[in-house]
DSSP file (Angstrom, degrees, kcal/mol; ACC not computed):
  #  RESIDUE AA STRUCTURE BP1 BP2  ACC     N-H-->O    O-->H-N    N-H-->O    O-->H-N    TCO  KAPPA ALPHA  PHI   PSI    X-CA   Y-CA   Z-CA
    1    1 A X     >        0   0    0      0, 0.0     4,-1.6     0, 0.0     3,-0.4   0.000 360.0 360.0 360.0 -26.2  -76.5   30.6  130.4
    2    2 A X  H  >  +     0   0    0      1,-0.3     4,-1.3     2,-0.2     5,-0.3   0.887 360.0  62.9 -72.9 -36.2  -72.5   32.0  129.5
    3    3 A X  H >> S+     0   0    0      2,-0.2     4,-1.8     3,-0.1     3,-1.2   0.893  99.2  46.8 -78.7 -25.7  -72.4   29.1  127.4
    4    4 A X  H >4 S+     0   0    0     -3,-0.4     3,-0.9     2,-0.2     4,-0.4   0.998 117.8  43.8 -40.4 -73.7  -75.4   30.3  124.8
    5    5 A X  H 3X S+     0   0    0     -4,-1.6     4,-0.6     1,-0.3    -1,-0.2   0.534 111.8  51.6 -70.6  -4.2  -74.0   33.4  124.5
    6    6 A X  H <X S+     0   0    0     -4,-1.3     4,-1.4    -3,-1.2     3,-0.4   0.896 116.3  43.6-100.1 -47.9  -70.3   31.9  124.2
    7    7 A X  H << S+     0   0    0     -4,-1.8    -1,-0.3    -3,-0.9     4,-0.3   0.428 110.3  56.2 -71.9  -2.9  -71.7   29.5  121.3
    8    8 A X  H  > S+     0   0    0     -4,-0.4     4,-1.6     2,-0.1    -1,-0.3   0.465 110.2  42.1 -67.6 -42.0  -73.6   32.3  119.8
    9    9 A X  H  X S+     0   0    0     -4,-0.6     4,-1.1    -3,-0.4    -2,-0.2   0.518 106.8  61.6 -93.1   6.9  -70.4   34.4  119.5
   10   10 A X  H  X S+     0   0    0     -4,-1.4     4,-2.0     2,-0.2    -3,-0.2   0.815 107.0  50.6 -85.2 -38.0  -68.4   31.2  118.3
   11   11 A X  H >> S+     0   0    0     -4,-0.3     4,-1.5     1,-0.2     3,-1.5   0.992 110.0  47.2 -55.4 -63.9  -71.0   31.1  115.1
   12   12 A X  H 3X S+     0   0    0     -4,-1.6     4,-0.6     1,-0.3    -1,-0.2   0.615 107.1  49.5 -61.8 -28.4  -70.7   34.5  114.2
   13   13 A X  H 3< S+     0   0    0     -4,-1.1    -1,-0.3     2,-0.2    -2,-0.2   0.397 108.7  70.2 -77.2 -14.5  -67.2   34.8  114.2
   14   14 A X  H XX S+     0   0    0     -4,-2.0     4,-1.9    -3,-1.5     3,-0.5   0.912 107.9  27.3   4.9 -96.7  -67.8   31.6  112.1
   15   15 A X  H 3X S+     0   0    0     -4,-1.5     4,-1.5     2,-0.3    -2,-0.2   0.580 112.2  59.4 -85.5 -17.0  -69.0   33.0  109.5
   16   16 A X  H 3X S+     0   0    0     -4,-0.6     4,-0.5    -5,-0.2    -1,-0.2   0.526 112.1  51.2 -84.3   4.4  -67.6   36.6  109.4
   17   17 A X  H X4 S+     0   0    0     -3,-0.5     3,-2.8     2,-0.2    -2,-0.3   0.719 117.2  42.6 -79.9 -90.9  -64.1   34.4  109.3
   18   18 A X  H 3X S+     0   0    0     -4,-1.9     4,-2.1     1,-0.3     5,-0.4   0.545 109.3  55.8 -13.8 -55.3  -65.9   32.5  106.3
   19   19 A X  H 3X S+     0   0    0     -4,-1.5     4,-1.0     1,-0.2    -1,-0.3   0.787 106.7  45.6 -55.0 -40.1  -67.0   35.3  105.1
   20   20 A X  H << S+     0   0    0     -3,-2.8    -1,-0.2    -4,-0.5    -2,-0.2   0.853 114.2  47.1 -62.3 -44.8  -63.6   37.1  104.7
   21   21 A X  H  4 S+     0   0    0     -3,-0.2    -2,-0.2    -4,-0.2    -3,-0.1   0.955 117.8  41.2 -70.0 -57.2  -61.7   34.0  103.1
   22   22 A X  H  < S+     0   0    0     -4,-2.1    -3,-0.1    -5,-0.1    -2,-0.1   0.914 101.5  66.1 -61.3 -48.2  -64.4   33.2  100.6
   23   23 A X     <  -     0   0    0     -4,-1.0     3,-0.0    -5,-0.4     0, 0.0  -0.438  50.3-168.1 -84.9 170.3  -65.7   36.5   99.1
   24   24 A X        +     0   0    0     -2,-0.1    67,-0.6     1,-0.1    -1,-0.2   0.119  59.0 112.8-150.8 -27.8  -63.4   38.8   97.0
   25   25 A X        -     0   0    0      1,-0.1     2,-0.7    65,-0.1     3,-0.1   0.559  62.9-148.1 -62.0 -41.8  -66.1   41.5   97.3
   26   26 A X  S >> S+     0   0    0      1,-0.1     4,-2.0    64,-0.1     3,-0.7  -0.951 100.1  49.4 179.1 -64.2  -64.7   44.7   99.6
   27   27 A X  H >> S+     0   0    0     -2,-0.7     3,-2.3    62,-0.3     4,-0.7   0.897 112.5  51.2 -49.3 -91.0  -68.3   45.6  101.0
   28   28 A X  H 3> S+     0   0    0      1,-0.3     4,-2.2     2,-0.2     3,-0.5   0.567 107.7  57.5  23.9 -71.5  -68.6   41.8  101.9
   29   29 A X  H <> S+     0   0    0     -3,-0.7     4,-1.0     2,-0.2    -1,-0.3   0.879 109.0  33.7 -15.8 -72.2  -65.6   42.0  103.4
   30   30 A X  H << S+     0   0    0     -3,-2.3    -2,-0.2    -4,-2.0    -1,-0.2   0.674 115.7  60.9 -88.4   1.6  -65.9   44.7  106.0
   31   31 A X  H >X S+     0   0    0     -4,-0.7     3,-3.8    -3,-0.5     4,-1.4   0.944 104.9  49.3 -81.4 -74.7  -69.5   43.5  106.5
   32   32 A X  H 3X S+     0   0    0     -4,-2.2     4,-0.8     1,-0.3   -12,-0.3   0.505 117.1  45.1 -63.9 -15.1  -67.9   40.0  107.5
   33   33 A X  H 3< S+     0   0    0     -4,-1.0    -1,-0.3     2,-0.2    -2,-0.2   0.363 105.0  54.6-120.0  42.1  -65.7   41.9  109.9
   34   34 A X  H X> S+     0   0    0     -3,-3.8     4,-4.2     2,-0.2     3,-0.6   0.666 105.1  56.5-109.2 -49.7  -67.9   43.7  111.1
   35   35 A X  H 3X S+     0   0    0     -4,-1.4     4,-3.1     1,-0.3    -2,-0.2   0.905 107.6  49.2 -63.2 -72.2  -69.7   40.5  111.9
   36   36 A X  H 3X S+     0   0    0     -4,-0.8     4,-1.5     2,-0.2    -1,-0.3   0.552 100.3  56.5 -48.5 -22.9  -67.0   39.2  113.7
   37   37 A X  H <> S+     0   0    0     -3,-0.6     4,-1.0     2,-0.2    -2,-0.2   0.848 106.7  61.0 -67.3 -54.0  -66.2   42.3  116.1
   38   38 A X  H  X>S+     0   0    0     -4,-4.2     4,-3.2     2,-0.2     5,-0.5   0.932 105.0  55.5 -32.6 -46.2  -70.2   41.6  117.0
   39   39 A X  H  X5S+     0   0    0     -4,-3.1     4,-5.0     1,-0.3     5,-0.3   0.980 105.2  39.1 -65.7 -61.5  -68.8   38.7  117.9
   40   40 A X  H  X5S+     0   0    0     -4,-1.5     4,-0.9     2,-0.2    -1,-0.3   0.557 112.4  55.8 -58.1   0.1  -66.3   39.4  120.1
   41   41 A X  H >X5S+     0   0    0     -4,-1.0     4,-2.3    -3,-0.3     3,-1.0   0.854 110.2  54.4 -89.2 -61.7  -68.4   42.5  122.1
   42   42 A X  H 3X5S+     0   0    0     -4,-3.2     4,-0.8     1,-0.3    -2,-0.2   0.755 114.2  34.9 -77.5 -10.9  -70.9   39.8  122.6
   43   43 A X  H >X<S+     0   0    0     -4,-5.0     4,-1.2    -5,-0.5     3,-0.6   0.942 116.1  53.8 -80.0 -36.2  -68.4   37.5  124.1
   44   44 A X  H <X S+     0   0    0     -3,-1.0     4,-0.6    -4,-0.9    -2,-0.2   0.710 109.4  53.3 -52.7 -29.7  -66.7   40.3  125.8
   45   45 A X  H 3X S+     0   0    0     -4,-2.3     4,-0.8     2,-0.1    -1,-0.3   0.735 105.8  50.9 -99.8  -9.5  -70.4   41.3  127.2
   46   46 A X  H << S+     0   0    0     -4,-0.8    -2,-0.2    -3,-0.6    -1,-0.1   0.413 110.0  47.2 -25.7 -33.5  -71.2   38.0  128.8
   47   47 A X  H  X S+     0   0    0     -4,-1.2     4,-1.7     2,-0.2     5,-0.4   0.911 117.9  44.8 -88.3 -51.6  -68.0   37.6  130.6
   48   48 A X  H  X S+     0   0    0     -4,-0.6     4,-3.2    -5,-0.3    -2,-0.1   0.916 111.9  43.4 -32.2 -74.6  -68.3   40.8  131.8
   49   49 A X  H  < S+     0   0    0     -4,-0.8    -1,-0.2     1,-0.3     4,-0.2   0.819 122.8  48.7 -68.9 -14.8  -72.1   41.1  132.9
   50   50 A X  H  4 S+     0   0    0      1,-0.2    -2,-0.3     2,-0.2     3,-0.3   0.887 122.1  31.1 -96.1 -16.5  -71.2   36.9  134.6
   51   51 A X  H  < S+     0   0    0     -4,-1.7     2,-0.3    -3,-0.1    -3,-0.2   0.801 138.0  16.7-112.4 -29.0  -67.8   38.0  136.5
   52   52 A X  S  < S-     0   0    0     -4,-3.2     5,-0.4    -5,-0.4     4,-0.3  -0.387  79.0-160.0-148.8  69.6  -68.3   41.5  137.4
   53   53 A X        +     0   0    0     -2,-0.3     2,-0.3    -3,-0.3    -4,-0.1  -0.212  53.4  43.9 -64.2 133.1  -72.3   42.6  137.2
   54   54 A X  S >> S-     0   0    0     -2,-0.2     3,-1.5     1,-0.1     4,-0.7  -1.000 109.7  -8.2 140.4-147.4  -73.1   46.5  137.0
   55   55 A X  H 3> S+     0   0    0     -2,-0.3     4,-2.9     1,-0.3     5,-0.2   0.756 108.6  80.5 -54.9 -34.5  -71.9   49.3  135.2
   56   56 A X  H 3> S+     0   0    0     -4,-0.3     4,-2.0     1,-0.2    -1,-0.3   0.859  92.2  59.4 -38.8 -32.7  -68.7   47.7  133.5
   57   57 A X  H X> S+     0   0    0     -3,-1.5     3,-1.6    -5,-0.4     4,-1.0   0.978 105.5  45.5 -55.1 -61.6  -71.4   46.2  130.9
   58   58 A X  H >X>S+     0   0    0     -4,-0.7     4,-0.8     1,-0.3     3,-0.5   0.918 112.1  51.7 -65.4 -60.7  -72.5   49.8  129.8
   59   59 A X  H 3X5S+     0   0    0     -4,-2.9     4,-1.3     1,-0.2    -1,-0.3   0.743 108.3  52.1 -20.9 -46.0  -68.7   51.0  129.5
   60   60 A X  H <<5S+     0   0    0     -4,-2.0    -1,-0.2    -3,-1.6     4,-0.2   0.945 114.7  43.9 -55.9 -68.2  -67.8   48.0  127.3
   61   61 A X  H <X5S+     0   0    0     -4,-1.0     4,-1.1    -3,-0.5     3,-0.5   0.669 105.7  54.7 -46.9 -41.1  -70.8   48.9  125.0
   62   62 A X  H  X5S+     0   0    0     -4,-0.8     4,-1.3     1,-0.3     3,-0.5   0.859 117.4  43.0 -80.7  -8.8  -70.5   52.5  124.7
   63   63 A X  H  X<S+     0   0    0     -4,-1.3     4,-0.9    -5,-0.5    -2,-0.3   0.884 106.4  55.4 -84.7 -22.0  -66.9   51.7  123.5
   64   64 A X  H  > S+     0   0    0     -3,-0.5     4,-1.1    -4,-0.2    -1,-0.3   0.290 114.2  46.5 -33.1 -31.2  -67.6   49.0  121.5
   65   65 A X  H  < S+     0   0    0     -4,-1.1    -2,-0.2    -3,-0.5    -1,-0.1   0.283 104.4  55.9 -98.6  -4.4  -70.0   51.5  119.7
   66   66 A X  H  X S+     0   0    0     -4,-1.3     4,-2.9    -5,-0.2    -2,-0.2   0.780 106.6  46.8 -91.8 -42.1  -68.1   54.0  119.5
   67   67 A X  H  X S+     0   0    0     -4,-0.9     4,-1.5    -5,-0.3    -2,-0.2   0.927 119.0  47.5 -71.5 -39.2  -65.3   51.8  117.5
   68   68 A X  H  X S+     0   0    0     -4,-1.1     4,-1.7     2,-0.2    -1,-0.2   0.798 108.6  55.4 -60.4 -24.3  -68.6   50.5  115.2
   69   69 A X  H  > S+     0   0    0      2,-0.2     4,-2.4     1,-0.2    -1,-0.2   0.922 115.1  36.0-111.0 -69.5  -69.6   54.2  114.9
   70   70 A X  H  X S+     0   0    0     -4,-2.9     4,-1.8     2,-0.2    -1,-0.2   0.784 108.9  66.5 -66.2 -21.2  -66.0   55.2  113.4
   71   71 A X  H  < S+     0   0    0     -4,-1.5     4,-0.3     1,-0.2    -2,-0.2   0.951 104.4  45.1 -74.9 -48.1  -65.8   52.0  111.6
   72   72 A X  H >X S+     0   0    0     -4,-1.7     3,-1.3     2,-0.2     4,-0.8   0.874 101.8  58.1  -9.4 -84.4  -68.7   53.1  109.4
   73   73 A X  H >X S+     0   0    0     -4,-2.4     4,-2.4     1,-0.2     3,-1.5   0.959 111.8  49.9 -56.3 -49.5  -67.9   56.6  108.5
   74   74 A X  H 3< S+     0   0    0     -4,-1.8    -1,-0.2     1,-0.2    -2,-0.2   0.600 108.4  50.9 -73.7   2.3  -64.9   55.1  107.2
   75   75 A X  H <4 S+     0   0    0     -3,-1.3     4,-0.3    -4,-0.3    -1,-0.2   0.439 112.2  42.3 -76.7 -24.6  -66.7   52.8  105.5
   76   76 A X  H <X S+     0   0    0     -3,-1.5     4,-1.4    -4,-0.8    -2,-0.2   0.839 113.7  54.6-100.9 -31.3  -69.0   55.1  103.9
   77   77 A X  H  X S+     0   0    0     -4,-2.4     4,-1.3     2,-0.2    -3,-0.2   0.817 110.5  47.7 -31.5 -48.7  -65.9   57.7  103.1
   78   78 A X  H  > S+     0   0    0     -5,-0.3     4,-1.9     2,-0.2    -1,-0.1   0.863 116.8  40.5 -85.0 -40.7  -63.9   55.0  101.3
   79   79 A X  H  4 S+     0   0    0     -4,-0.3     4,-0.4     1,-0.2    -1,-0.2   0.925 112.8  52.6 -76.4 -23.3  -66.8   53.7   99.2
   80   80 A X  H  X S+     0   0    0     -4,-1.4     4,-1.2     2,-0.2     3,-0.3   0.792 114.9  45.0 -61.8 -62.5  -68.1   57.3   98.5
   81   81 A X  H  X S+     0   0    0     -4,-1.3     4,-1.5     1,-0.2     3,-0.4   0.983 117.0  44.7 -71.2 -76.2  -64.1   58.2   97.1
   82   82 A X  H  <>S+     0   0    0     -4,-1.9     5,-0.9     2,-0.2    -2,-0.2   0.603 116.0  48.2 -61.2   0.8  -63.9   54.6   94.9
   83   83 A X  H  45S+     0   0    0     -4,-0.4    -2,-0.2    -3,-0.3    -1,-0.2   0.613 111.4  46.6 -89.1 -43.3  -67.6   55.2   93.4
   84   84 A X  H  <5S+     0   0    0     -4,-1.2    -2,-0.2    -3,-0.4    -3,-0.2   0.781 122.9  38.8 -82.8 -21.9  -66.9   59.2   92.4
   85   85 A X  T  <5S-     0   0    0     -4,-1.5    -1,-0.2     2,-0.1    -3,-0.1   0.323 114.4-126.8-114.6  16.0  -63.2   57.7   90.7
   86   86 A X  T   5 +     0   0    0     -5,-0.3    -3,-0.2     0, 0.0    -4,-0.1   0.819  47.2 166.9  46.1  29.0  -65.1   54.8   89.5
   87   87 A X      < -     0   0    0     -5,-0.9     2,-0.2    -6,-0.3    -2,-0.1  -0.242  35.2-119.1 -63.4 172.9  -62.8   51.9   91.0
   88   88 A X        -     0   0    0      2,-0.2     6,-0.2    -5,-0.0    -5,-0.1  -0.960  13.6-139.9-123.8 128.9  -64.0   48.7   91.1
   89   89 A X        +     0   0    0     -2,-0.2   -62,-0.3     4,-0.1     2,-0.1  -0.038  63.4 114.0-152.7 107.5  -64.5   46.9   94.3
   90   90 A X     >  -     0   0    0    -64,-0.1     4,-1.3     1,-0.1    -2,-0.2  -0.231  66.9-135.0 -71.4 161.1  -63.5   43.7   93.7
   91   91 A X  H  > S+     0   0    0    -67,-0.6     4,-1.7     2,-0.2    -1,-0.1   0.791 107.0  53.2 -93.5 -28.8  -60.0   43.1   96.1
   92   92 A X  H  4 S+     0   0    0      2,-0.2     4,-0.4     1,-0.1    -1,-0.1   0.989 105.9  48.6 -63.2 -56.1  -58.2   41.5   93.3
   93   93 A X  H >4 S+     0   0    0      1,-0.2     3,-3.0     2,-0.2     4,-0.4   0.921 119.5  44.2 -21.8 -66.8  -58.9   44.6   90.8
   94   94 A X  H 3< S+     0   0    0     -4,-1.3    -1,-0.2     1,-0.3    -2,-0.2   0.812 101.2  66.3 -78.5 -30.1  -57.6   46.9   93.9
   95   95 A X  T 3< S+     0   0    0     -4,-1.7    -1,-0.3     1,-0.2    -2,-0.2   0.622  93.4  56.0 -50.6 -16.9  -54.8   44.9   94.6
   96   96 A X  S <  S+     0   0    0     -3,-3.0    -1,-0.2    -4,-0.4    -2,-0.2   0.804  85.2 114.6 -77.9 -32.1  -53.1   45.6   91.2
   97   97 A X        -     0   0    0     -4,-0.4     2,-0.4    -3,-0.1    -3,-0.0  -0.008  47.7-175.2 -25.2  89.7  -53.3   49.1   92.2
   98   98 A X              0   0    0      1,-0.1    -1,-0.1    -2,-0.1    -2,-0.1  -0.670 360.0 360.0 -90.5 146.0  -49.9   50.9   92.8
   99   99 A X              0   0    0     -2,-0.4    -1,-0.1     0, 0.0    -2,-0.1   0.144 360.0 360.0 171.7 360.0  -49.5   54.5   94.2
């Protein structure tokens, strides 16, 4: 059963690596490593619930939701700030950026 969940988090972190090389978009971006963090709590919760079953699970989670929880707000801060000064964001665009 460890091995579903192990191949299940091998995908996702799959494709939120894909997802980071390929797209140029910023939203895209933190989506795709967002995607990947999923990946590691769900490997990080498998290992867990198979070597040491009980409470450890819920700890893992609320912390694991707590870092998603902050990852957010600063996701919604930063896009909120480049929309009101009308940046663009593409990563190349913001990359010319000096300051």
């Amino acid at each position: 059963m460890i091995l579903l969940f192990i191949f299940i988090a091998f995908i996702l972190f799959s494709i939120g690596l894909g997802g980071v090389t390929v797209s140029r978009h910023f939203i895209l971006m933190i989506i795709s490593v967002e995607m990947m963090l999923i990946a590691g709590a769900i490997l990080a919760v498998s290992f867990f619930s198979y070597l040491l079953p009980g409470s450890a699970v819920v700890m893992l989670l609320f912390a694991i939701w707590s870092v998603a929880a902050i990852e957010i707000i600063a996701l919604i801060v930063f896009y909120r700030y480049m929309s009101k000064e009308n940046l663009s964001l593409d990563v190349n665009k913001l990359s010319k950026l000096k300051g």
